[in-house]
C-alpha positions in Angstrom: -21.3 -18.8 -10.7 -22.1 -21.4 -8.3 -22.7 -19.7 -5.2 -23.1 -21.5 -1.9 -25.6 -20.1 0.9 -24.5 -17.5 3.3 -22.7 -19.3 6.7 -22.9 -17.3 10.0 -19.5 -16.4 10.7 -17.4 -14.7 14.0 -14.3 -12.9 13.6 -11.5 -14.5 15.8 -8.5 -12.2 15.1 -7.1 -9.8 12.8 -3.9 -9.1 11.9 -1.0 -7.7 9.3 2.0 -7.8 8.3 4.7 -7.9 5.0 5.4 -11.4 4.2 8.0 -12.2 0.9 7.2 -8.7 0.0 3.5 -8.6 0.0 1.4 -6.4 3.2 -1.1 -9.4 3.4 -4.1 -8.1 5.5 -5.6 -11.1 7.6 -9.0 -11.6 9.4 -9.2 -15.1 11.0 -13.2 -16.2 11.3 -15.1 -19.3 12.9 -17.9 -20.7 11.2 -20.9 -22.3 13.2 -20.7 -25.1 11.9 -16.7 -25.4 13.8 -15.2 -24.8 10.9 -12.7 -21.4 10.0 -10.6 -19.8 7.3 -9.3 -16.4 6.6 -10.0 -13.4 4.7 -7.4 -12.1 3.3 -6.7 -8.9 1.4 -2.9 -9.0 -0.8 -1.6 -5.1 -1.3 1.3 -6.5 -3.7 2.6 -3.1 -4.3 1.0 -2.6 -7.7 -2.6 -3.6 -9.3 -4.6 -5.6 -9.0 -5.5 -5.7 -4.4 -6.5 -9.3 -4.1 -9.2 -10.4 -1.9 -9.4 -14.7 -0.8 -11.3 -16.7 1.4 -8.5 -19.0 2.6 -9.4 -22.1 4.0 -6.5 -24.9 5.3 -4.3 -24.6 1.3 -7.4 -23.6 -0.8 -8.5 -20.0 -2.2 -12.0 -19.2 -2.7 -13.6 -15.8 -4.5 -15.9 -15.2 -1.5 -17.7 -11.9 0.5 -18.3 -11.0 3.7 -21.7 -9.6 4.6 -22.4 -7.2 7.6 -26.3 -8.0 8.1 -27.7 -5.7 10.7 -32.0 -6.8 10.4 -32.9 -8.6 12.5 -29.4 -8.8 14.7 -25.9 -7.8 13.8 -24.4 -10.3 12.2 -21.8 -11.4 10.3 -22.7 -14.2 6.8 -19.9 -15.6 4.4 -20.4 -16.3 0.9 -18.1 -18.6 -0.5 -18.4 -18.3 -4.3 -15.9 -20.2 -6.1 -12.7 -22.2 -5.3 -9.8 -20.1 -7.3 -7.9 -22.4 -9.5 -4.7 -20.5 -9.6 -3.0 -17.7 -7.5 0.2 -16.7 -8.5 3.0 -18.7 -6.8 5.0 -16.0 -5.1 1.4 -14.6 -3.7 -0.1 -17.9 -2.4 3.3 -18.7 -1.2 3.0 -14.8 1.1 -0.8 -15.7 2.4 -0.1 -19.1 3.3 3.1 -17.9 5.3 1.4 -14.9 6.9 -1.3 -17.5 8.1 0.7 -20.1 9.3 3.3 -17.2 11.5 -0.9 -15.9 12.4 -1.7 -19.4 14.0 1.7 -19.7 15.6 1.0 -16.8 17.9 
């Protein structure tokens, strides 16, 4: 994998909600560097729980890390940009974050 250095990262908002049948899971995040994106957790019902980094229309494999030595903080690690999600399931997130942004 081709994993990118950890970014300090500060969460923004959280939030929920059932979106074209999916409970899509939502934690907004500012990076330092100005920058943001989502994590996002899919419960579609049924296996497999997804978990994305979602940042403007793109999808990344990614984890958040709680550091607490020396200071609480909070580090993403991007991974890798996921090629495809399925349709129905991007389509969900990507509404759920733009209804998220509207508020």
């Amino acid at each position: 994998m081709n994993a990118h250095p950890l970014k300090p990262i500060a969460a923004a908002r959280n939030r929920q909600g059932v979106f074209g049948g999916f409970n899509v899971n939502g934690v907004e995040y500012t990076l330092e560097s100005g920058g943001h994106g989502w994590h996002i957790t899919v419960f579609p019902g049924r296996d497999p729980v997804n978990v994305y980094w979602v940042s403007g229309t793109r999808f990344y494999s990614a984890k958040i890390h709680l550091l607490t030595e020396p200071a609480s903080e909070i580090r993403l690690e991007t991974i890798d940009e996921i090629s495809f999600v399925q349709p129905d399931e991007k389509t969900a997130v990507l509404a759920a974050i733009a209804a998220w942004q509207a508020e």
